[in-house]
C-alpha positions in Angstrom: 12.3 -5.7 -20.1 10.1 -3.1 -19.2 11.8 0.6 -17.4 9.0 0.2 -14.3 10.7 -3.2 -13.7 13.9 -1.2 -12.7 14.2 2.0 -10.1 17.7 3.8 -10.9 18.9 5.5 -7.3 21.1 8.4 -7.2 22.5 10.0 -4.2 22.1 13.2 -3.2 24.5 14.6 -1.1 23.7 18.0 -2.0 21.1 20.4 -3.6 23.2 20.4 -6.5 23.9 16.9 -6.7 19.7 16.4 -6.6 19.5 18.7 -9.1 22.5 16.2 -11.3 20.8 13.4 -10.5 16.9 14.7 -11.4 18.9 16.1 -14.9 20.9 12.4 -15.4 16.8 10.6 -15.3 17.2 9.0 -12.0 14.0 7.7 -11.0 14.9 8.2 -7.4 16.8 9.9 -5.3 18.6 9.3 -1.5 18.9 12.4 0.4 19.8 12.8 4.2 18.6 15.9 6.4 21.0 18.0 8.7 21.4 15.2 11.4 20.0 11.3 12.0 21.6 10.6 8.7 24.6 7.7 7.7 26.8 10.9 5.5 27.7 13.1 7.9 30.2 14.6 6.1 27.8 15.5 3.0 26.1 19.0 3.4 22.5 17.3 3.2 19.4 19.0 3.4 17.7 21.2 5.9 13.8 21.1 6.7 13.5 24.5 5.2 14.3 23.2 1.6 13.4 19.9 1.9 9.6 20.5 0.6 11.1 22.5 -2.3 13.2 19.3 -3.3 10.4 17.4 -3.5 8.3 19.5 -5.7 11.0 19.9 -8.1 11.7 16.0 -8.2 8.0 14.7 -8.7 7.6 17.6 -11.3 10.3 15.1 -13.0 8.6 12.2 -11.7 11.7 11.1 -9.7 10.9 10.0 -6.0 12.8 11.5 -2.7 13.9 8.7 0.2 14.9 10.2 3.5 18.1 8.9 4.8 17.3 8.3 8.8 19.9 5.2 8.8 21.6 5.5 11.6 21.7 4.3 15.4 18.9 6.4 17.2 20.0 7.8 21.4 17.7 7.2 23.9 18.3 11.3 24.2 16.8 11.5 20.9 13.7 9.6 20.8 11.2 12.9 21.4 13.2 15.0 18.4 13.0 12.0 16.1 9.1 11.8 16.5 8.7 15.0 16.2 10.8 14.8 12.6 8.4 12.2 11.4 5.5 14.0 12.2 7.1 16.6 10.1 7.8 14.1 7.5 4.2 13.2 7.6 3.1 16.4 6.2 5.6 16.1 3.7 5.1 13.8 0.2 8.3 12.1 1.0 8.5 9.0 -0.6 9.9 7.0 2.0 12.4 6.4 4.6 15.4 4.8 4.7 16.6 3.4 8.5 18.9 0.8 10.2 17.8 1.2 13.8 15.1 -1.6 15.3 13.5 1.3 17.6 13.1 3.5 15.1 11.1 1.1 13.0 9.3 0.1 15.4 8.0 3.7 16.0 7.3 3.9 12.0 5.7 1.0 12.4 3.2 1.7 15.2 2.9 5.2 14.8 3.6 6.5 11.0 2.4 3.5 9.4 1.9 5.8 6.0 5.7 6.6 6.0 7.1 3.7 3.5 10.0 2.0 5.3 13.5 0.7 3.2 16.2 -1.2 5.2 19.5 0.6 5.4 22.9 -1.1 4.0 24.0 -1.0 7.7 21.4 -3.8 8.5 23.9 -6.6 6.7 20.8 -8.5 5.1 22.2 -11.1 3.3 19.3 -14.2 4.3 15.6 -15.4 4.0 15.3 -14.9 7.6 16.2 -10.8 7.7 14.4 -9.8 5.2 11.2 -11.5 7.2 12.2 -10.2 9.9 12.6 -6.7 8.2 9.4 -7.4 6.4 7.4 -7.9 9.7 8.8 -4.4 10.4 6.7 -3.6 7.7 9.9 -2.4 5.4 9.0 -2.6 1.7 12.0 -2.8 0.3 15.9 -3.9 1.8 19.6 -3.2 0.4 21.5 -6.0 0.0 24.8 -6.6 1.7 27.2 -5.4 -0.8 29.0 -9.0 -0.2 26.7 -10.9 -2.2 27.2 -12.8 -5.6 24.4 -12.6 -7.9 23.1 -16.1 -7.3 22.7 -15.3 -3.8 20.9 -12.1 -4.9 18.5 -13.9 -7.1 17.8 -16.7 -4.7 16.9 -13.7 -2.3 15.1 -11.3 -4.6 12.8 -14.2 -5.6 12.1 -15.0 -2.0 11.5 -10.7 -1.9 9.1 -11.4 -4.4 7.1 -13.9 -2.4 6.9 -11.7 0.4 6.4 -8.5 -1.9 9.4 -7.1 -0.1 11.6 -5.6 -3.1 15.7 -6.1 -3.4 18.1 -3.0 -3.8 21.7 -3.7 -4.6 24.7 -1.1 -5.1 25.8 -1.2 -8.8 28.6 1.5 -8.4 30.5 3.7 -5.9 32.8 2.6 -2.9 33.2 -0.6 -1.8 33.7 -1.3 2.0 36.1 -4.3 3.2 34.1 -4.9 6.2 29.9 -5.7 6.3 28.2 -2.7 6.8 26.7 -2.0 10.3 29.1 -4.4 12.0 32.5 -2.3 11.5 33.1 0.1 13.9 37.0 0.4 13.9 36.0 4.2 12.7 34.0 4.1 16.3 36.6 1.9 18.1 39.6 4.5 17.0 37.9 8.3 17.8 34.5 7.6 18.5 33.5 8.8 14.8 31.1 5.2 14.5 29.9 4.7 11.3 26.7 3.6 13.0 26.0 7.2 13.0 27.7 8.4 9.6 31.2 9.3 11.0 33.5 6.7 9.4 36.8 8.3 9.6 37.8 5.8 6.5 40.9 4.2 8.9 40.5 1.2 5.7 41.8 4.2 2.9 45.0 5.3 5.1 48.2 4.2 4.8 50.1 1.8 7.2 53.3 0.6 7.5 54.8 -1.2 4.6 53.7 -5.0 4.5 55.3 -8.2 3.8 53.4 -8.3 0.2 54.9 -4.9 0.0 51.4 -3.2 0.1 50.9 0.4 2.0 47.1 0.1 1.7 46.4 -3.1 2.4 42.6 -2.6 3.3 42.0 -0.7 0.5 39.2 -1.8 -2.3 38.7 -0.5 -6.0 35.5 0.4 -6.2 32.0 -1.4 -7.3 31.0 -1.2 -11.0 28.3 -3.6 -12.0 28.2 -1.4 -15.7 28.1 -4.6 -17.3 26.2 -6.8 -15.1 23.0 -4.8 -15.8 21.5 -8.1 -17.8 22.3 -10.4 -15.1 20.6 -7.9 -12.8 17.6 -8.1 -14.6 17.3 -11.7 -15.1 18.1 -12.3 -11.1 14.5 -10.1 -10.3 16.6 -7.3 -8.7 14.2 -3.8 -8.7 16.6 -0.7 -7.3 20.2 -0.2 -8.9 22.0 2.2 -6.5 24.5 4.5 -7.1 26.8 5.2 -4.0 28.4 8.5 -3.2 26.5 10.7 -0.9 30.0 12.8 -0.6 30.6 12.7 -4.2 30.0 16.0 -6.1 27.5 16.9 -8.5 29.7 16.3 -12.2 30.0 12.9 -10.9 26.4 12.4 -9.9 25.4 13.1 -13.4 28.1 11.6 -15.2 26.9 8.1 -13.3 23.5 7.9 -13.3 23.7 9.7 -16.9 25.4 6.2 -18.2 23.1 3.7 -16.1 20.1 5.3 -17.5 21.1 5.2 -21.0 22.1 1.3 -20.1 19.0 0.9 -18.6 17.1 2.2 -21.8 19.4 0.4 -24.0 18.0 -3.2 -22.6 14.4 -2.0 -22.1 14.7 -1.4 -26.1 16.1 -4.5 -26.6 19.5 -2.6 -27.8 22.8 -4.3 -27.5 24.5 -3.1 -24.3 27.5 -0.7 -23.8 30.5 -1.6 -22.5 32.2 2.3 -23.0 33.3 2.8 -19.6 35.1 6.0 -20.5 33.5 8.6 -18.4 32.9 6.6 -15.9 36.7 6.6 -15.4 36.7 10.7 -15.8 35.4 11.2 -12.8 36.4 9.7 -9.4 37.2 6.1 -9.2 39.7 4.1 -7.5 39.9 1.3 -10.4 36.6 -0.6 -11.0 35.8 -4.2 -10.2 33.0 -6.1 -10.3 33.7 -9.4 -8.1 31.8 -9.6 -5.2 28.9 -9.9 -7.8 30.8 -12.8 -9.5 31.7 -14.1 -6.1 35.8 -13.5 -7.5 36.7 -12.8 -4.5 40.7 -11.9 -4.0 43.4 -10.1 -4.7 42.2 -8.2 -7.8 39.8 -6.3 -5.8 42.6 -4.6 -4.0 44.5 -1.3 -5.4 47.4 -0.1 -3.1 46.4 3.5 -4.1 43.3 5.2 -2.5 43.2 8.1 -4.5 41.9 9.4 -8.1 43.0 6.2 -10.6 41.5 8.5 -13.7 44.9 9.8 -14.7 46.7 6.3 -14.5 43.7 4.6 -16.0 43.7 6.5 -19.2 47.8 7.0 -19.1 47.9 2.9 -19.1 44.8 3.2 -22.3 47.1 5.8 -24.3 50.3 4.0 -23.2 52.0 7.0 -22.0 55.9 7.3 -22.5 57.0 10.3 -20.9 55.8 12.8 -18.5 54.8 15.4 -21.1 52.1 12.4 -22.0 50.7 11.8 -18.4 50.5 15.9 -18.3 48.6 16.0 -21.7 46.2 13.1 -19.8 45.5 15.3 -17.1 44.7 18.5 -19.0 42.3 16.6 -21.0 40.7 14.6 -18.1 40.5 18.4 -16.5 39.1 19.8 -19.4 36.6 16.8 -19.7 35.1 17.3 -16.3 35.2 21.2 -16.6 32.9 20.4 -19.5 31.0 17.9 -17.5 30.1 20.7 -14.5 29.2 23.3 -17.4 27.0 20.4 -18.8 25.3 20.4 -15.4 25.1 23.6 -14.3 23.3 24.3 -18.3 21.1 21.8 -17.2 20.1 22.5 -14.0 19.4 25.9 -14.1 16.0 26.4 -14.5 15.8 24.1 -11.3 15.1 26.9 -8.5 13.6 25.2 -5.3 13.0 28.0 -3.7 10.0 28.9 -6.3 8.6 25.5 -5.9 8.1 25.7 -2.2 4.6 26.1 -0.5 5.6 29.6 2.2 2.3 27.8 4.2 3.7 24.3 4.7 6.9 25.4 6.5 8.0 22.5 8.3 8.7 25.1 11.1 5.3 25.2 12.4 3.1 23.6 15.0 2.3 20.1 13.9 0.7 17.1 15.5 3.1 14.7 17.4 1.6 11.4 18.0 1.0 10.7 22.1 3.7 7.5 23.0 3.0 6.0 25.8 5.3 6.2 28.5 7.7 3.6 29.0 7.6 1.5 32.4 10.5 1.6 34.5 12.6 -1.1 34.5 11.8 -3.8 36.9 14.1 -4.3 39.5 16.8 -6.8 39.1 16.8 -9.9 41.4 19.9 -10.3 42.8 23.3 -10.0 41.3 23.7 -9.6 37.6 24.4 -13.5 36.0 27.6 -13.9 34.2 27.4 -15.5 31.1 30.6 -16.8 29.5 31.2 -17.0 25.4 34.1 -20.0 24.6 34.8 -20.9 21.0 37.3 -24.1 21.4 35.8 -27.8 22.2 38.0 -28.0 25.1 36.1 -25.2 27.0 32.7 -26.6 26.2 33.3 -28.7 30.1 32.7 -25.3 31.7 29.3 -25.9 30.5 28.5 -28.7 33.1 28.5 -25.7 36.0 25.4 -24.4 37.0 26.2 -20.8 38.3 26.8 -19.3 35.2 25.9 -19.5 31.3 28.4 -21.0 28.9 27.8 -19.8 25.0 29.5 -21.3 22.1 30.3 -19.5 19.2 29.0 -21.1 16.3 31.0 -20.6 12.7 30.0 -18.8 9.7 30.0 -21.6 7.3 28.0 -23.7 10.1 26.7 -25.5 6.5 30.0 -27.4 6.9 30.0 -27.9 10.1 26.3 -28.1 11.9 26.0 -31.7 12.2 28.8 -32.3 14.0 28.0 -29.7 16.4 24.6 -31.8 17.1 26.8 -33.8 18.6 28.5 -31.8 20.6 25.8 -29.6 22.2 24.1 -33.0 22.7 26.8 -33.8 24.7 26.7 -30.8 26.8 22.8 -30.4 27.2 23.5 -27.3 29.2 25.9 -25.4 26.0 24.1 -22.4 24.5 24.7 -21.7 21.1 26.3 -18.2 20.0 25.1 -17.2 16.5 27.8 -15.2 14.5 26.3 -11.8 12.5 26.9 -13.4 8.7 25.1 -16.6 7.9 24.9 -16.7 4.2 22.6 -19.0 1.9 23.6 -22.7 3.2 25.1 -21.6 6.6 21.8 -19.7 7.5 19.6 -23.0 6.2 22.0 -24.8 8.6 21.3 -22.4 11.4 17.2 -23.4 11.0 18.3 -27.0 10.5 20.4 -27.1 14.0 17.7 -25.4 15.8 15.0 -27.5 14.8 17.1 -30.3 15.7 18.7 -29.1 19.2 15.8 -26.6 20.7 18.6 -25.0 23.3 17.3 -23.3 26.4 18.7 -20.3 25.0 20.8 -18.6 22.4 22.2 -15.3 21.1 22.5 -14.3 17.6 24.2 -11.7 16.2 22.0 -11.9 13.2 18.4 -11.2 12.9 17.3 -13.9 10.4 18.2 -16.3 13.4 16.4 -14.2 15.6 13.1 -14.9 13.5 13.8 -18.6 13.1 13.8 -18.8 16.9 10.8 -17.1 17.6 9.2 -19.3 15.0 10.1 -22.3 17.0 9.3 -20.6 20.4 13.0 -20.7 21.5 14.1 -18.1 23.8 16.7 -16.0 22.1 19.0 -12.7 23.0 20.0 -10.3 20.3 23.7 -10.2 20.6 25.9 -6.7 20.7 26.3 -6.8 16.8 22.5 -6.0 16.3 23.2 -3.2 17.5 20.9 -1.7 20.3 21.0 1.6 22.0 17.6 2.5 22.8 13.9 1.6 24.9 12.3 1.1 21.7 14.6 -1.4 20.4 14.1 -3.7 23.0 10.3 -2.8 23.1 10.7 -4.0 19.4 12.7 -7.1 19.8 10.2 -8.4 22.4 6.9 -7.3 21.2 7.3 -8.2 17.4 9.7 -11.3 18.0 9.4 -12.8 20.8 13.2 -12.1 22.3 14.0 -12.4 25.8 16.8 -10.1 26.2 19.2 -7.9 24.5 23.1 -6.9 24.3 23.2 -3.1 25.2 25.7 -1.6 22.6 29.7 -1.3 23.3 29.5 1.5 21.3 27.0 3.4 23.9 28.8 5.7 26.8 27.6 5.9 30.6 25.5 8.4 30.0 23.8 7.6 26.6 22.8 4.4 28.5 21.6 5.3 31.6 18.3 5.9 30.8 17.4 2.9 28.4 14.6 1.0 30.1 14.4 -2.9 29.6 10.7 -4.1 29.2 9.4 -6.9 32.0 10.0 -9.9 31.2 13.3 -8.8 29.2 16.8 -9.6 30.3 19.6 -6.8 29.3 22.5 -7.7 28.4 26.1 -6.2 28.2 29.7 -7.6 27.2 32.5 -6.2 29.9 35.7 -8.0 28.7 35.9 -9.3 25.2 38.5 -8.9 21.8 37.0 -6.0 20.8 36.4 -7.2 16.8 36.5 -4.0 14.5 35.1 -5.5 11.2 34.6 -8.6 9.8 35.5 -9.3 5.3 34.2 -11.4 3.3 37.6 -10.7 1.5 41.1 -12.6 2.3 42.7 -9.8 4.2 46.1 -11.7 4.3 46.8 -11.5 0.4 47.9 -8.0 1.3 49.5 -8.2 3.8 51.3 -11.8 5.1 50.8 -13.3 2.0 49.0 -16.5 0.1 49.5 -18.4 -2.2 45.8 -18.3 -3.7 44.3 -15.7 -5.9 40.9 -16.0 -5.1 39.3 -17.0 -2.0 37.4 -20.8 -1.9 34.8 -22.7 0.0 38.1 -24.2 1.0 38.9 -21.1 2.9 36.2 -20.7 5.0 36.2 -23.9 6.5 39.9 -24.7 6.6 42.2 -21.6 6.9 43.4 -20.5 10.5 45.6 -17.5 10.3 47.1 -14.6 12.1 48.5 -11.4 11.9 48.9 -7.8 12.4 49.0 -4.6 10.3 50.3 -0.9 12.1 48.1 2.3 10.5 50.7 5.1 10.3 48.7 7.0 12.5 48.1 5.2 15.5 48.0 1.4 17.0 48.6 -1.9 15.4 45.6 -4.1 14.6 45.5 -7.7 15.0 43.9 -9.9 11.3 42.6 -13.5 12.2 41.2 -15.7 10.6 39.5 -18.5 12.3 38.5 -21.9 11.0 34.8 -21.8 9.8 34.7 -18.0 9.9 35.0 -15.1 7.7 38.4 -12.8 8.6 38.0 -9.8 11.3 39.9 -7.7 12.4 40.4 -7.0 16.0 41.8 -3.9 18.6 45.3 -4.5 19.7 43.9 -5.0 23.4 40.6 -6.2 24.8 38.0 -4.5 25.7 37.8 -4.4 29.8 34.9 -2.5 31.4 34.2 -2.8 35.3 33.4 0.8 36.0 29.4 0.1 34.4 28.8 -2.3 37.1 29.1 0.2 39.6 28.5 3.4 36.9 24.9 1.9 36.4 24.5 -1.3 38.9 20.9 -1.9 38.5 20.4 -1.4 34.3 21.7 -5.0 33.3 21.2 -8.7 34.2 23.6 -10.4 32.9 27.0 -9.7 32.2 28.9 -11.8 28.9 33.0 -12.0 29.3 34.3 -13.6 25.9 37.1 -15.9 26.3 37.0 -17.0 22.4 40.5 -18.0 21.8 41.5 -14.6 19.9 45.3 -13.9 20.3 45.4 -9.9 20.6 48.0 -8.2 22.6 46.4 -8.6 25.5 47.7 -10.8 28.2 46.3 -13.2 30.7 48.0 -14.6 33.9 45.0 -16.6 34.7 43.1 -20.1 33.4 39.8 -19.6 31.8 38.5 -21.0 35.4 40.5 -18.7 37.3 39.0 -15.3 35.3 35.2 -17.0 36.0 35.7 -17.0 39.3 37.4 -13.3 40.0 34.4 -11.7 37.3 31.8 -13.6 39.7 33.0 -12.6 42.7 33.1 -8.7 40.9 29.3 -9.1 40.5 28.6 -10.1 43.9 31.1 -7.1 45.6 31.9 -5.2 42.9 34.4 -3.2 44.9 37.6 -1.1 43.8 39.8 -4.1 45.3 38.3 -6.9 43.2 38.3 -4.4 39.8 41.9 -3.6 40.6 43.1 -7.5 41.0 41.1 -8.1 37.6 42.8 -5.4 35.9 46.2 -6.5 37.3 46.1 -10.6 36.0 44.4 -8.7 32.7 46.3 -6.4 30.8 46.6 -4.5 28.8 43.3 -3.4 28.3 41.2 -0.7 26.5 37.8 0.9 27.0 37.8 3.7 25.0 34.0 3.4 23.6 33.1 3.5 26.9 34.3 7.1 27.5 33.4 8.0 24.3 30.3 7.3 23.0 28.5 7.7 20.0 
């Protein structure tokens, strides 16, 4: 092994954790501005020192990558232009981003800037990282879900494409996929679409069955002894999490990964001293999602500091007077760990290394964009389209004045054949795509299509998305991709082909209003639906109703059909299900119920979706599936305050929270 086939990334929350991270050896570093960045809650950096920071870091030969990875407003289009034209003067090493609108404008206009897919675009198959590659990204992270055979089998396909593979090898894990959790968003509008997760998977809730009080709560990621199996699976960028962390644990981190990264590049045996790693901030360590050990010894019921009970269980502490001698060493350590640091890092001064004449601050040159085109006007009513998940419901199919979706399971590998069958049957069904499609189930997602060729179909991942433009398949990108501005449309039609997109749930009135929909593209927007909040690839019952299985199993996915419901100590219930086929979610106490954007903004969507999956929330229904068509059609076609009152009356109750909100 050679040290150029490996890229250790730090974060940098702050100037001083840069400065950590630069003194550790990090060969790169992850820093986010003042705003348009996934950490909101680190300080970040301003434009004023951010040419300084990158002075000082080449000087050490350790690259800077701009954090921009989060949803972009249509409000904030002209101020995010005029950032990368500021950018452009800059030698910033790249850009890290999950919004499709946003890429598309690097990709058309800032063609220089070097691209990296954000964590919060869930790639996990062949198909995303084409898609992301056509979007001229040169690199993507991972989801943090995968197993390392699933990483190799994509970093050699990243190696065909020369697109490279970055995975997380320590710092929090999340119990939802990335950019698809938005019960942070869902609870007080803090989305972690735009680096406001309010962390409602760390708090405490009310005591459960299994006796746990944090029953969403991970240990974190630790891959410390994986680094060989890294290597030999082609992976290129070992990232270190923990853009809120502070700078003694910057260091201490990236100070042990580089001396394990040297220690196999020399051909040395490895470490497996994980001592300091457990002096500074951890919640426990585990390893399993890269072992693909998924279960209950990922969980700790403790979301706090685990230093002192780690080392108090090493020295096998008897009495209190030992715990107390544990924590004045572990303080002692880390004092010495910040001294270490600030020793250093203190011939690192920024403010000497910036060039007074290339103040960001200045005039610079903004690239001309075009103009958007109005949207064209909508003929007629806005068509309903209707989202069913149970066999039973695929008869509503055989009507002709609306469109009838399926939703198709996450393990479809099991399952696609026989649902050849069934949309066979019903020529006019439409398949649904769900947001994970991992490895088999994605390769069965291109084997269905090729076989079935619907009319039309809406995905909720963009590897399908690609497949279908590759067959010439109209195709919708569904609300989990995530869109909330023109030039994500633009992007999805120009660059693949789509005809139509979900507008965002998590978008208000007014951050809406002013999206324009291409000709030729169909907009999208879901007004009733269980509104789902995350969705695991962990078991989320083995902490709180119980099971009798360790670890979860192939056998899992395709057989286990669960329910139930955890309270957070500081507000509502949330409901857990588990559906046959599909990963776990969780979902809002009530549906989602929104009638006042069909007469807030009655001309910005053509169709309308109302999901009548067969989700068991709160909510309750005094209607047949038949019934609630028929009142949400005649809505469309008089949407007046009589017809939204009688729906909310046989419908209830409801939320729309999001709605009023925002992002």
């Amino acid at each position: 092994m050679t040290r150029d086939q490996f890229e250790l990334l730090a974060p940098g929350g702050d100037l001083d954790s840069i400065k950590a991270a630069i003194a550790a050896g990090a060969d790169a570093i992850y820093c986010g501005l003042d705003r348009f960045n996934a950490r909101n809650r680190a300080t970040n950096l301003t434009l004023d020192n951010l040419n300084g920071v990158l002075s000082l870091a080449h000087q050490h030969n350790c690259k800077i990558f701009l954090t921009l990875n989060v949803l972009i407003l249509e409000s904030e289009i002209p101020a995010i232009i005029r950032l990368l034209s500021q950018l452009s003067t800059t030698s910033i090493d790249g850009v890290i981003v999950q919004d499709l609108g946003l890429a598309y404008i690097l990709k058309h206009h800032f063609p220089h800037l070097d691209v990296h897919a954000s964590t919060q675009l869930n790639t996990h198959n062949e198909g995303q990282i084409q898609f992301l590659n056509q979007l001229t990204a040169s690199r993507v992270n991972l989801s943090r879900e995968l197993n390392i055979n699933e990483i190799k089998h994509l970093a050699h396909f990243g190696q065909q494409h020369n697109v490279q593979m970055e995975v997380f090898v320590h710092g929090s894990y999340c119990i939802g996929f990335s950019g698809i959790c938005y019960i942070s968003s869902a609870r007080n509008g803090a989305s972690g679409n735009r680096g406001r997760c309010s962390q409602p998977c760390r708090e405490q809730y009310e005591t459960t069955k299994t006796g746990n009080q944090y029953p969403l709560n991970m240990k974190d990621n630790s891959a410390f002894g994986d680094l060989q199996a890294l290597a030999d699976a082609g992976v290129y960028s070992l990232k270190v999490e923990g853009r809120i962390k502070k700078s003694h644990y910057v260091y201490t981190v990236v100070d042990n990964w580089r001396k394990q990264i040297d220690r196999l590049c020399d051909g040395e045996e490895l470490s497996q001293d994980t001592t300091e790693l457990y002096t500074v901030f951890n919640r426990d360590f585990s390893n399993a999602f890269l072992q693909g050990d998924y279960g209950k010894s990922m969980y700790i019921d403790n979301p706090r500091d685990h230093a002192v009970k780690h080392f108090s269980t090493i020295y096998q502490c008897q009495s209190v007077e030992d715990v107390q001698q544990i924590k004045k060493k572990l303080y002692d350590d880390k004092t010495a760990i910040i001294e270490n640091v600030a020793q250093k890092t203190q011939a690192f001064d920024i403010s000497g290394t910036q060039d007074k004449s290339s103040s960001l601050k200045g005039a610079i040159d903004v690239p001309h964009l075009a103009p958007l085109p109005q949207s064209p006007e909508r003929e007629g009513v806005a068509k309903l389209a209707v989202l069913v998940s149970s066999t039973d419901d695929c008869e509503l199919a055989v009507q002709e004045h609306f469109d009838v979706y399926f939703q198709m399971p996450m393990g479809l590998a099991d399952q696609w054949q026989s649902l050849v069958v069934l949309f066979t049957q019903y020529p006019n069904l439409k398949p649904w795509f769900p947001a994970i499609l991992i490895d088999a189930d994605f390769q069965a997602a291109r084997e269905f299509l090729e076989q079935i060729k619907p009319k039309c179909l809406i995905t909720n991942n963009s590897g399908v998305g690609f497949i279908a433009k590759q067959l010439g398949l109209n195709w919708i990108a569904g609300p989990q991709m995530n869109t909330t501005n023109s030039y994500a449309f633009k992007c999805l039609q120009e660059e693949f082909a789509a005809s139509g997109a979900f507008i965002s749930n998590e978008l208000n009135m007014k951050q809406m209003r002013h999206i324009k929909r291409p000709h030729g593209m169909r907009s999208f927007y879901s007004v009733y639906h269980p509104n789902t909040l995350l969705t695991s690839r962990q078991c989320l019952f083995q902490q709180t109703e119980g099971c009798k299985k360790i670890k979860v199993n192939k056998g899992c996915l395709k057989r286990c059909n669960k329910r139930t419901s955890i309270i957070n100590l500081k507000d509502n219930p949330y409901v857990i299900q588990k559906q046959r086929g599909s990963h776990n979610s969780i979902y809002s106490e009530h549906n989602v119920l929104n009638t006042d954007i069909l007469s807030d903004l009655p001309m910005l969507l053509t169709d309308i979706l109302i999901d009548l999956r067969d989700i068991q929330t709160e909510t309750q229904v005094s209607l047949s599936k038949t019934e609630i068509i028929a009142m949400f059609i005649a809505l469309l076609e008089s949407p007046n305050p009589m017809q939204k009152a009688q729906i909310h009356q046989m419908i209830q109750p409801t939320a729309n929270a999001q709605y009023q909100k925002g992002l």
